[in-house]
C-alpha positions as CSV (number, residue, x, y, z in Angstrom):
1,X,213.1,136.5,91.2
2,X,209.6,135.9,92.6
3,X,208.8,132.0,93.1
4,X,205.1,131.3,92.0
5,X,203.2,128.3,93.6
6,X,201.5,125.8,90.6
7,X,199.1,123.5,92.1
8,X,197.4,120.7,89.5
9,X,194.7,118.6,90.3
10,X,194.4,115.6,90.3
11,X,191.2,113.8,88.8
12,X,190.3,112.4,92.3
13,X,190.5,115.9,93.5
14,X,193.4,115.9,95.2
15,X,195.5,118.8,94.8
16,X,199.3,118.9,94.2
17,X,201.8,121.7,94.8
18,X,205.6,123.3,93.3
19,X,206.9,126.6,93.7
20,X,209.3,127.5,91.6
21,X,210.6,130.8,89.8
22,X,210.4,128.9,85.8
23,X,207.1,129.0,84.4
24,X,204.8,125.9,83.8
25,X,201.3,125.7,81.9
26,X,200.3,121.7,82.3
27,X,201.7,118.9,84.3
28,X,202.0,115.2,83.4
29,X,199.9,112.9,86.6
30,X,200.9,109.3,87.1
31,X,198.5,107.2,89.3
32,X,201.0,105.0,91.8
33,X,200.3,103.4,94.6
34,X,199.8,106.3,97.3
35,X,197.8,108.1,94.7
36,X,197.9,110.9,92.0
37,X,202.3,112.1,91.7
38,X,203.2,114.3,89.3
39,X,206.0,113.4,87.3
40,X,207.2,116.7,85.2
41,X,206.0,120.4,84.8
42,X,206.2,121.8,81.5
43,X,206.0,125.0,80.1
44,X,204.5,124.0,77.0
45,X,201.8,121.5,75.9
46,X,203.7,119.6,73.4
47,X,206.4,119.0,76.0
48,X,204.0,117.6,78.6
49,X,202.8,115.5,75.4
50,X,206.1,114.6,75.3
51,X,206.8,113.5,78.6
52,X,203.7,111.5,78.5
53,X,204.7,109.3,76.0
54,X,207.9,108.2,78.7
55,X,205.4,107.5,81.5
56,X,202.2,104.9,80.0
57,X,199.4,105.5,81.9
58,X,200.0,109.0,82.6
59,X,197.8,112.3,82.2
60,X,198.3,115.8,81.0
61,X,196.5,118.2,82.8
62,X,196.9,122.2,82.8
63,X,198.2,123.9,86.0
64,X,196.7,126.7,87.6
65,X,198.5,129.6,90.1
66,X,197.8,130.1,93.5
67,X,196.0,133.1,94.1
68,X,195.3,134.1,90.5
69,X,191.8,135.3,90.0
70,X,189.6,135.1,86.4
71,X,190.3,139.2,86.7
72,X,194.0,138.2,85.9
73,X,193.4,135.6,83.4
74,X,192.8,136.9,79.4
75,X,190.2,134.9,77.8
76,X,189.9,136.0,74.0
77,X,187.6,137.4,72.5
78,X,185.3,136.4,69.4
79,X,184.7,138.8,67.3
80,X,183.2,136.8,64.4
81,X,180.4,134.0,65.4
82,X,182.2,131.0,66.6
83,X,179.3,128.8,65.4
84,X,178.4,128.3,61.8
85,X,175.4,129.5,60.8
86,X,172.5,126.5,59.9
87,X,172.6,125.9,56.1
88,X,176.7,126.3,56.7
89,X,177.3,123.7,59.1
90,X,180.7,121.4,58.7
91,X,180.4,117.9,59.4
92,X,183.2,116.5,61.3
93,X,185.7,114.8,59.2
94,X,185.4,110.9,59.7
95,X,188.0,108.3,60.8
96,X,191.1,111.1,60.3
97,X,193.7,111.4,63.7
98,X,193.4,114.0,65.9
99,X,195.6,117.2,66.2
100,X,197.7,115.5,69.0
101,X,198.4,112.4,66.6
102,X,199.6,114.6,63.7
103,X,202.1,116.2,66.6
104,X,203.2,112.6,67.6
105,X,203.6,111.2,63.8
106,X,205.2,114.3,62.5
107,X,208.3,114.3,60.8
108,X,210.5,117.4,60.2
109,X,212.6,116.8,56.7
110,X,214.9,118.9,54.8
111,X,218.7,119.7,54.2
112,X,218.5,122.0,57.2
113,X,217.1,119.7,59.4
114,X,219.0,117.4,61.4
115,X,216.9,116.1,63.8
116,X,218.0,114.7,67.0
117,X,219.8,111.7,67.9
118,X,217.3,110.0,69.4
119,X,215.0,110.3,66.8
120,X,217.6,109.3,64.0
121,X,218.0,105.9,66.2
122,X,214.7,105.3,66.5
123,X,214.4,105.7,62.6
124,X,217.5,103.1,62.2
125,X,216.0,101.0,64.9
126,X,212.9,99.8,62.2
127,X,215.2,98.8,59.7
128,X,216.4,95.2,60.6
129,X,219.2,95.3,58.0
130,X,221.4,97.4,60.3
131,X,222.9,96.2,63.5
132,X,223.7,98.2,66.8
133,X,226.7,98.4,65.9
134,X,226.1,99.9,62.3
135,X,223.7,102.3,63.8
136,X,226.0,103.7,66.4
137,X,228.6,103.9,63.3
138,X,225.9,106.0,60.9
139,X,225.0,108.8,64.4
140,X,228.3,109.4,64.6
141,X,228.9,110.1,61.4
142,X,225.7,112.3,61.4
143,X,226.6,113.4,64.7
144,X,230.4,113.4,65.5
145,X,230.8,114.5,68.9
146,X,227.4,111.4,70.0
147,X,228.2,109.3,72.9
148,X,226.0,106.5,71.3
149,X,227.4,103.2,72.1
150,X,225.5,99.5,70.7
151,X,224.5,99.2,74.4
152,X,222.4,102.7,74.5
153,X,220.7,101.6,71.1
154,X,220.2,98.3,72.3
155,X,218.7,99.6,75.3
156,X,216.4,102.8,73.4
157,X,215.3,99.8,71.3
158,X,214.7,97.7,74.3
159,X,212.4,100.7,76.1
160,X,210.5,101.4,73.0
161,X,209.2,97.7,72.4
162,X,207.9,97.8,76.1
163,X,205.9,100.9,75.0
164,X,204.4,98.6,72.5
165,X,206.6,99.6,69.6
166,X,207.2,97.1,66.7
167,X,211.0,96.9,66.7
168,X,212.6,94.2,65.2
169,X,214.8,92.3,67.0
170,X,218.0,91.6,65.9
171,X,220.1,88.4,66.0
172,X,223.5,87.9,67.3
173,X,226.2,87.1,64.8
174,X,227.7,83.6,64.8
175,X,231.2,83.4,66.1
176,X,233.4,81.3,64.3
């Protein structure tokens, strides 16, 4: 399979290279020390959203190929006026969250969904009635073959309140 070079840059111009046979359409940036790194490639734009969300601070920027030209990029065409005319213009709706916080704060429901097991302890995680330990116990009995122990939940719950999530803390059961 052909490999095809990606390079992303960077917003203080500096341009940063992978070449790879998979496919990639934006890149997540972190600013370290030596400058601009890029911490995943992703083939789709919710993904690198995704990935963002693991690394504060970071950006999502789209990649481009090396050596492709506008002659073999598509841009779409209009074929109705993009603008509104005058006396049909739409005001901007006020104070409502943007397309990439209704992607974050969605929630998929239904009897056919059964979501992951991340995001089924995250969900347990707010409720401060169950412990680790109860948690663990109601994955596994969504998820049977889950390797969740009270350590990985203590842990997820640990990560997410340094990403400025309001988990409760739980308290430690008297012995005795």
């Amino acid at each position: 399979m052909t490999k095809t070079t990606y390079i992303v840059t960077a917003p203080d111009g500096t341009e940063l290279t992978r070449k790879t046979d998979r496919t990639y359409s934006h890149a997540v940036l972190l600013e370290g020390e030596q400058g601009w790194e890029v911490s995943g490639f992703c083939g789709r734009l919710d993904l690198a959203h995704k990935k963002q969300t693991e690394h504060p601070g970071s950006i999502v920027v789209e990649v481009q190929v090396l050596g492709a030209t506008m002659a073999d990029t598509h841009e779409p065409e209009a074929t109705e006026d993009v603008k509104p005319p005058e006396h049909e213009a739409v005001e901007a709706p006020k104070n409502e969250p943007s397309v990439d916080d209704n992607i974050r704060n969605a929630k998929v429901t239904g009897p056919d969904r059964l979501g992951t097991i991340g995001e089924l302890v995250h969900e347990l995680l707010m409720d401060v009635d169950h412990t680790y330990v109860e948690i663990v116990a109601l994955v596994k009995r969504r998820f049977p073959d889950a390797k969740t122990s009270a350590r990985s939940v203590a842990s997820t719950a640990a990560v997410l309140r340094r990403k400025g999530a309001d988990i409760p803390t739980r308290r430690k059961v008297a012995e005795g």
